[in-house]
C-alpha positions in Angstrom: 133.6 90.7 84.6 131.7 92.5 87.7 133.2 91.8 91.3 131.2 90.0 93.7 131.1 93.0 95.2 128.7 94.9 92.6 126.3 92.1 91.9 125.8 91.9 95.8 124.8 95.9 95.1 123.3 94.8 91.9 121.0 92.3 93.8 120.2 94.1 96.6 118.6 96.7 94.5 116.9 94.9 92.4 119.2 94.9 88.8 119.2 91.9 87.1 123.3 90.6 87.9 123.6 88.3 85.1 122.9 84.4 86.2 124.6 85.1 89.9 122.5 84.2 92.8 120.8 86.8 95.1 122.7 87.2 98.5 120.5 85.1 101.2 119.8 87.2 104.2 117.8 85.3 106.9 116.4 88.6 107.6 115.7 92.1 105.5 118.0 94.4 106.7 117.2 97.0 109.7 116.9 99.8 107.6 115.1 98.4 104.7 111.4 99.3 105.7 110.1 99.4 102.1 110.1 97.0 99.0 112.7 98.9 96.2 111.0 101.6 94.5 109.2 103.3 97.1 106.0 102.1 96.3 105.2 103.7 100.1 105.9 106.0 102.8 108.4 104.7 105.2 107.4 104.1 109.3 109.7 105.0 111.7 107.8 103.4 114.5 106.9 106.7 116.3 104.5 109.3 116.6 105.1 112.4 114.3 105.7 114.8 117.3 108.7 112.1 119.0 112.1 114.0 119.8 113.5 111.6 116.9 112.0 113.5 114.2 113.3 116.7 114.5 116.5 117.5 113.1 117.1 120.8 115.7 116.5 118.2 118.3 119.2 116.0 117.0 121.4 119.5 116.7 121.8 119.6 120.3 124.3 116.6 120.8 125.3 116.8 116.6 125.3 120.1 115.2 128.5 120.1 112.9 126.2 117.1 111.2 122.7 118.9 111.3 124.8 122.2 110.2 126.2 119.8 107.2 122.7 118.3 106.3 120.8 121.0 106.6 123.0 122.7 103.8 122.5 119.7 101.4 120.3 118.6 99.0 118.8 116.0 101.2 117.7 118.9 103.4 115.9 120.5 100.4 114.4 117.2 99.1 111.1 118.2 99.7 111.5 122.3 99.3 113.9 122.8 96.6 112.0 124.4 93.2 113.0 121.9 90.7 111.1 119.5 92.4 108.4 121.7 93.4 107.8 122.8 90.0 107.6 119.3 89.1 104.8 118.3 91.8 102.7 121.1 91.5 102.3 120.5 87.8 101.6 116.9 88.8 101.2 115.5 92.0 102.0 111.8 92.0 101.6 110.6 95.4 104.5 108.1 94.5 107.0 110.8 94.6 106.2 111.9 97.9 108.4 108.9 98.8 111.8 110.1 98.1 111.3 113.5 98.7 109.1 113.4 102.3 109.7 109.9 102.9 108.2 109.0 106.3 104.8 108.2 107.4 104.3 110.9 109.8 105.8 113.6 106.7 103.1 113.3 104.6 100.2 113.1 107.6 100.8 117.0 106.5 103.0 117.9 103.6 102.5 121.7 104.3 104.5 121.2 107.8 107.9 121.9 109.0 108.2 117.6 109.8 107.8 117.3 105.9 110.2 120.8 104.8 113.1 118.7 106.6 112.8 116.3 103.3 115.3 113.1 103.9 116.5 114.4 106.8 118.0 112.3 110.0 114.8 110.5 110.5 114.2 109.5 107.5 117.9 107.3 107.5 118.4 106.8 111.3 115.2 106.0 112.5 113.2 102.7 112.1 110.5 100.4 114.7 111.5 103.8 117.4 115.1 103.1 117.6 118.0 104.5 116.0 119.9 102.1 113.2 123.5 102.9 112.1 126.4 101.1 110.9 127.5 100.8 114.6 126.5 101.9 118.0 129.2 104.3 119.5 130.2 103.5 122.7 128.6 106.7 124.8 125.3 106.7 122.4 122.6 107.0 124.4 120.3 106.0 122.0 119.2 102.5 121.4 120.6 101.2 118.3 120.6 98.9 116.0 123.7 98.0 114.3 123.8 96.9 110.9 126.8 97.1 109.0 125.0 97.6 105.6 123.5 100.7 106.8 125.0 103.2 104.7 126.2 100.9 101.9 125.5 101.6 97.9 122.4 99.1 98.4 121.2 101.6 101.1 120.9 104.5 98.8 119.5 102.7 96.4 115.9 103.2 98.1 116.2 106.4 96.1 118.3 106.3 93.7 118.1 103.2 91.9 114.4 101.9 90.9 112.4 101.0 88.2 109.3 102.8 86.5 105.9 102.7 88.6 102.6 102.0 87.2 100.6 104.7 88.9 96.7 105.1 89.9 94.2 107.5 89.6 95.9 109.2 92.4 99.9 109.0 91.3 100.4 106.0 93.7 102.2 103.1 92.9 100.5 99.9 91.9 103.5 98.3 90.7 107.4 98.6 89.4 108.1 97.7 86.4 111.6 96.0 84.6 112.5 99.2 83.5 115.2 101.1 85.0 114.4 105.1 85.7 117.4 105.7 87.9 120.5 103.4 87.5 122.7 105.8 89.6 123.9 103.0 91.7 124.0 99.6 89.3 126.0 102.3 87.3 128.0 102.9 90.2 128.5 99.2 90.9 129.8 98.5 87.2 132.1 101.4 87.4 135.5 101.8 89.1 134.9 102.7 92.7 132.3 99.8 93.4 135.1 97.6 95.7 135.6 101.1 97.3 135.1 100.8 101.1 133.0 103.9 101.2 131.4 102.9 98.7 129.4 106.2 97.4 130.7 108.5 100.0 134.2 107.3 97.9 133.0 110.9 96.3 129.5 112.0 97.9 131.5 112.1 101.4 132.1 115.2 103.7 133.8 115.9 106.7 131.1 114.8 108.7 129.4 112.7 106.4 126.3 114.8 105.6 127.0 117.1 103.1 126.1 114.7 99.8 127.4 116.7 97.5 126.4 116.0 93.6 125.2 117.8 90.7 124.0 120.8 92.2 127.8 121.9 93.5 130.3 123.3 91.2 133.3 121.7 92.6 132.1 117.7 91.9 130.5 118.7 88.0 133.5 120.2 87.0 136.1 117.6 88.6 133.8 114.8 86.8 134.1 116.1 83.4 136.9 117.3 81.4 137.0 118.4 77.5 139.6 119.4 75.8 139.8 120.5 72.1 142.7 120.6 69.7 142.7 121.8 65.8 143.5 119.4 62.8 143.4 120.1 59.1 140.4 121.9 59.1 138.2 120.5 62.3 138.0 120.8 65.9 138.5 117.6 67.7 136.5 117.8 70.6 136.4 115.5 73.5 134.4 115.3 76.4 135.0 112.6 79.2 133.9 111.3 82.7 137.0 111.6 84.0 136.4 111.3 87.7 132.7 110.1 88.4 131.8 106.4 89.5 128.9 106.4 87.5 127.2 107.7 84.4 127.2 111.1 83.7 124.2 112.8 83.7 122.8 110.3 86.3 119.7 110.8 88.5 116.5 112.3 87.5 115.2 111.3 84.0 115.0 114.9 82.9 118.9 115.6 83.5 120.7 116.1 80.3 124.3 117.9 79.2 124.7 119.4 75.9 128.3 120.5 74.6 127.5 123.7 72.3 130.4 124.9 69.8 129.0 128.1 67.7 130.6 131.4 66.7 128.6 134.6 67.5 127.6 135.9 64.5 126.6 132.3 63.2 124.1 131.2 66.4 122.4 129.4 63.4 125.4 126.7 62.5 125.9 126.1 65.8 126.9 122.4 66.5 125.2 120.7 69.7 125.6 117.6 71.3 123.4 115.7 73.2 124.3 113.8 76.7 121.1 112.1 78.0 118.3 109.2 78.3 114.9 109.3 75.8 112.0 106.9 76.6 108.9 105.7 74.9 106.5 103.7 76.5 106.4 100.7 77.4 103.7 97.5 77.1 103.8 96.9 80.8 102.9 101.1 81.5 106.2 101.7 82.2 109.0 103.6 79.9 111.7 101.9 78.1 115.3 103.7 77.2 115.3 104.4 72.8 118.2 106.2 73.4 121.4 106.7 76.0 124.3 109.0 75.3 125.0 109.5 79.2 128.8 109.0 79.4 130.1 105.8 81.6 132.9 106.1 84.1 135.9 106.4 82.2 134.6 106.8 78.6 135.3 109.8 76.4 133.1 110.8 73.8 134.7 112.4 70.8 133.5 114.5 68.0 135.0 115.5 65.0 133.9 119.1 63.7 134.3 121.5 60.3 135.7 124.7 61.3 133.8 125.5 58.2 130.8 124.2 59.1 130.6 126.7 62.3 130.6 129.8 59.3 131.4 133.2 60.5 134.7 135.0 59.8 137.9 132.9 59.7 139.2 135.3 62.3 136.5 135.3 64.7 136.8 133.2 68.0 134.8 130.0 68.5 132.8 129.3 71.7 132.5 126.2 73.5 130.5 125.4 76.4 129.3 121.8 78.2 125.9 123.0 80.4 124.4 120.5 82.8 120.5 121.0 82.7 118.5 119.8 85.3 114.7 119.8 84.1 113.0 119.2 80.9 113.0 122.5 79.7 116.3 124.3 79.3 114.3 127.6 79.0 111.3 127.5 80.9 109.1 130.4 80.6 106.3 132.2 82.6 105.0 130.9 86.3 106.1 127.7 85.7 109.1 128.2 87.3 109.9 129.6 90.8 112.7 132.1 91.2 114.4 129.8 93.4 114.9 127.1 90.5 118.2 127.5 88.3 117.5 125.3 85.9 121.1 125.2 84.1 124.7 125.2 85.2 127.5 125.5 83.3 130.3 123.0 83.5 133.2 124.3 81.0 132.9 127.8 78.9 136.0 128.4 76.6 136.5 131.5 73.5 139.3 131.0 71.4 140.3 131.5 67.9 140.8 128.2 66.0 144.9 129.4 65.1 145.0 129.3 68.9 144.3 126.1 69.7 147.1 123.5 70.2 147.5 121.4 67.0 145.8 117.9 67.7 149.8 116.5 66.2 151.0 118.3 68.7 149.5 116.6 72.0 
């Protein structure tokens, strides 16, 4: 049964929570300047060359927090070559949203306003005025407080949504029922959803800005653990989200994992499996999910394979490796891809002869 914590989260970004009633607000929430999806650029109420929408500006009374952002991914929204290399092969106006988010961004895309991507603006600033979770006592900024600012429902203006029905242009006519990031309903189903941080439970810094996820080493490799054992004959291999509050991959439909066991001289018998979403279209113009082996907080996915079946000498070490992909194309070729992209990372990479490995009996 889900708290009534998650299907608050579940409401307020638009999941489907069973038969439980939305929460009634009297009024949408200070920061909530856009329906769920993104269908459009966000306002924040003040000309493109205001002292608000600057990040160095903000640097001068917050630079440990501008140092942390401007390190993150949030920083690189907008510049970083994975999503670049997605634009520039098409340029959906709709994605513009989540990746240079406010109004006076995308009055020039090419500027150093929109190269800041989500950046403090795009949070902090909304009708001119700033909006946090609480106004500290020597701010000298007018504020809005509002205590959900901040809250899993807050990050779901990016990271939870349904599949657009674009125009002629790549913007968004209309969301349909079909989920293309469940990042935070995942979250709010999983086992840090009554967590008072809520996703900064894991995504937190020292100073709150650094959003760390898929992209840095530390939080893939505490997420997942396998561990392999022998046993008459086969490997038993088992692969689990140990530490994540949400499915892993999550994000970005592209994002995928494949666990690869092989031995060197057999490349050809290699076994390979699959961690991932595949859609087909839907009647709507949307995409529905055919298939999901993304792993759920918790769960461990086990498989059970041949020694025999990887061929090669008896003798000869066998390799495993779990790689975390982030685009389409694990081997992109040609101009397609910046330099700056690394479209791979690799979460675990073991050798070991099988008469090595710890007997499964034994564990």
């Amino acid at each position: 049964m889900k708290s009534a914590a998650a299907l608050i989260v579940l409401a307020a970004c638009g999941v489907p929570a069973g038969n439980a009633p939305a929460p009634v607000r009297e009024a949408p929430p200070a920061w909530q300047a856009r329906p769920a999806g993104g269908t459009h650029a966000i306002d924040p109420g003040v000309r493109a060359d205001h002292d608000l929408l600057d990040a160095r500006g903000c640097a001068s009374c917050h630079a440990a927090i501008v140092d942390e952002w401007s390190k993150s991914r949030h920083a690189l929204a907008w510049t970083n070559g994975i999503f670049q290399r997605e634009y520039s092969a098409r340029p959906q106006a709709w994605c513009v949203n989540c990746h240079a988010p406010l109004a006076t961004q995308q009055t020039n895309l090419d500027g150093t306003h929109a190269a800041q991507g989500v950046d403090c603006a795009t949070c902090h600033v909304r009708a001119g005025k700033l909006v946090s979770a609480q106004r500290g006592a020597t701010s000298p900024h007018d504020t809005i407080a509002d205590a959900s600012f901040g809250t899993p429902a807050f990050c779901a203006d990016c990271h939870q949504f349904t599949f657009p029905v674009l125009d002629e242009h790549g913007a968004a006519t209309a969301m349909t029922r079909h989920p293309m990031q469940t990042t935070v309903a995942s979250f709010a189903a999983g086992p840090f959803a009554r967590e008072r941080d809520g996703c900064m439970t894991c995504h937190g810094s020292k100073h709150g800005h650094a959003f760390a996820g898929a992209h840095d080493r530390s939080m893939r490799e505490a997420a997942v653990e396998v561990t392999w054992c022998r046993r008459d004959g086969s490997l038993d291999v088992r692969v689990e989200n140990a530490a994540a509050g949400h499915s892993v991959p999550t994000g970005d439909i592209h994002r995928h994992m494949y666990l690869r066991v092989w031995r060197s001289s057999a490349p050809e018998a290699m076994f390979q499996a699959f961690f991932g979403r595949r859609f087909e279209p839907a009647a709507d113009g949307g995409k529905h999910t055919v298939w999901d082996s993304t792993i759920a907080p918790g769960d461990t996915k086990r498989f059970d394979i041949g020694v025999a079946s990887l061929r090669g000498d008896d003798d000869e070490p066998v390799n495993l490796e779990l790689v975390y992909v982030f685009i389409e194309n694990e081997f992109p070729r040609g101009q397609a891809v910046p330099e700056r992209i690394d479209p791979t990372a690799s979460i675990v990479r073991r050798r070991t002869s099988v008469t090595e490995l710890a007997s499964c009996a034994a564990r």
